[in-house]
C-alpha positions as a Python dict, from the first residue, in 0.01 Angstrom:
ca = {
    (1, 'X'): (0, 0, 0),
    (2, 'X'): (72, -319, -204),
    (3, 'X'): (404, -501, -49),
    (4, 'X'): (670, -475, -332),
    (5, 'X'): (856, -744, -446),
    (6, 'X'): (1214, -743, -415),
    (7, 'X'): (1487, -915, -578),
    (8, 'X'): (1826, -1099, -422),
    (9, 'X'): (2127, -973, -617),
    (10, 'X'): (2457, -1084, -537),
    (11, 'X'): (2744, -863, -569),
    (12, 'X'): (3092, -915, -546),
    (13, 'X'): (3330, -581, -430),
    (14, 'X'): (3745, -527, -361),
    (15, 'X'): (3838, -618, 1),
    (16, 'X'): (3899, -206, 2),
    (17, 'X'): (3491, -145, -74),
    (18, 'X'): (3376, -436, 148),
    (19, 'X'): (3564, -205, 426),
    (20, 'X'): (3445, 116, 325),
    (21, 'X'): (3077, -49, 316),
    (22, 'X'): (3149, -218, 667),
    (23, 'X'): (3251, 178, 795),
    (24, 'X'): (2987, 363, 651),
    (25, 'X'): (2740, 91, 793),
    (26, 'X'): (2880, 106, 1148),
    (27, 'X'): (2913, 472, 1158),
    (28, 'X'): (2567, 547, 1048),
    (29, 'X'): (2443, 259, 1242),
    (30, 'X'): (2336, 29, 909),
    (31, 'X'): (2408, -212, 743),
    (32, 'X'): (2565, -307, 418),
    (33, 'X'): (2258, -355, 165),
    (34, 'X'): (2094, 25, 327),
    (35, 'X'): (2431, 151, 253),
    (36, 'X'): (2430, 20, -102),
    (37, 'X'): (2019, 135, -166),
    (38, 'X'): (2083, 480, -32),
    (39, 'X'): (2417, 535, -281),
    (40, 'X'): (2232, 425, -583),
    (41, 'X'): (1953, 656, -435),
    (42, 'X'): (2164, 923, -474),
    (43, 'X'): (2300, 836, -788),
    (44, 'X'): (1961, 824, -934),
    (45, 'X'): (1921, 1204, -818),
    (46, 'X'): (2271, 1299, -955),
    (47, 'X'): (2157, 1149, -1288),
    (48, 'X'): (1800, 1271, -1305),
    (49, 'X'): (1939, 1627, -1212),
    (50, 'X'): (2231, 1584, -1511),
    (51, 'X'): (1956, 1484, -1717),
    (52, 'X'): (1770, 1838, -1673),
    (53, 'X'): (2055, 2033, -1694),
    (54, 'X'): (2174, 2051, -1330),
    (55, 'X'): (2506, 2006, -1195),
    (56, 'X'): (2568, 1792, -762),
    (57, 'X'): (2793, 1985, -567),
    (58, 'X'): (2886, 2055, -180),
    (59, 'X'): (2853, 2382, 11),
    (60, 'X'): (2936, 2491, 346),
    (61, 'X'): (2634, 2761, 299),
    (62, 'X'): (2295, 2560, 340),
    (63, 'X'): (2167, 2925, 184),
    (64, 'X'): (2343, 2847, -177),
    (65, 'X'): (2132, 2552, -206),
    (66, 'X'): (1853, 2528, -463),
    (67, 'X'): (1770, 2139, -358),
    (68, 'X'): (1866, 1973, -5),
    (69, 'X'): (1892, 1568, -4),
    (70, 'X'): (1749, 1477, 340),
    (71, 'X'): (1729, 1100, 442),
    (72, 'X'): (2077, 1022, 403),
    (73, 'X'): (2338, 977, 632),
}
């Protein structure tokens, strides 16, 4: 598989989102920039399944759910 090339973006946040980022990081044991590629992941499913008609939700019933989005968290 051919090594992708990436590119160096700098973004500037609130002190309030710099924290949440810095929580999320140490309680999933991360870091900041997975934190930030696994949210825009899953914005890119919420907006491909808006796209076809489908709506994001939460359940407490695993059994209700027509797709599951593993690899997070």
């Amino acid at each position: 598989m051919a090594h992708e090339k990436k590119e160096r973006m700098n973004l500037q946040v609130s002190p309030e989102l710099s924290k949440l980022l810095n929580g999320i990081a140490d309680e999933t044991g991360s870091n900041r920039t997975e934190v930030i590629r696994q949210a825009l992941a899953l914005m890119k499913v919420a907006h491909d399944a808006k796209r076809r008609g489908k709506h994001i939700g939460l359940t407490s019933d695993p059994s209700k759910l027509e797709t599951e989005i593993v690899g997070l968290l």
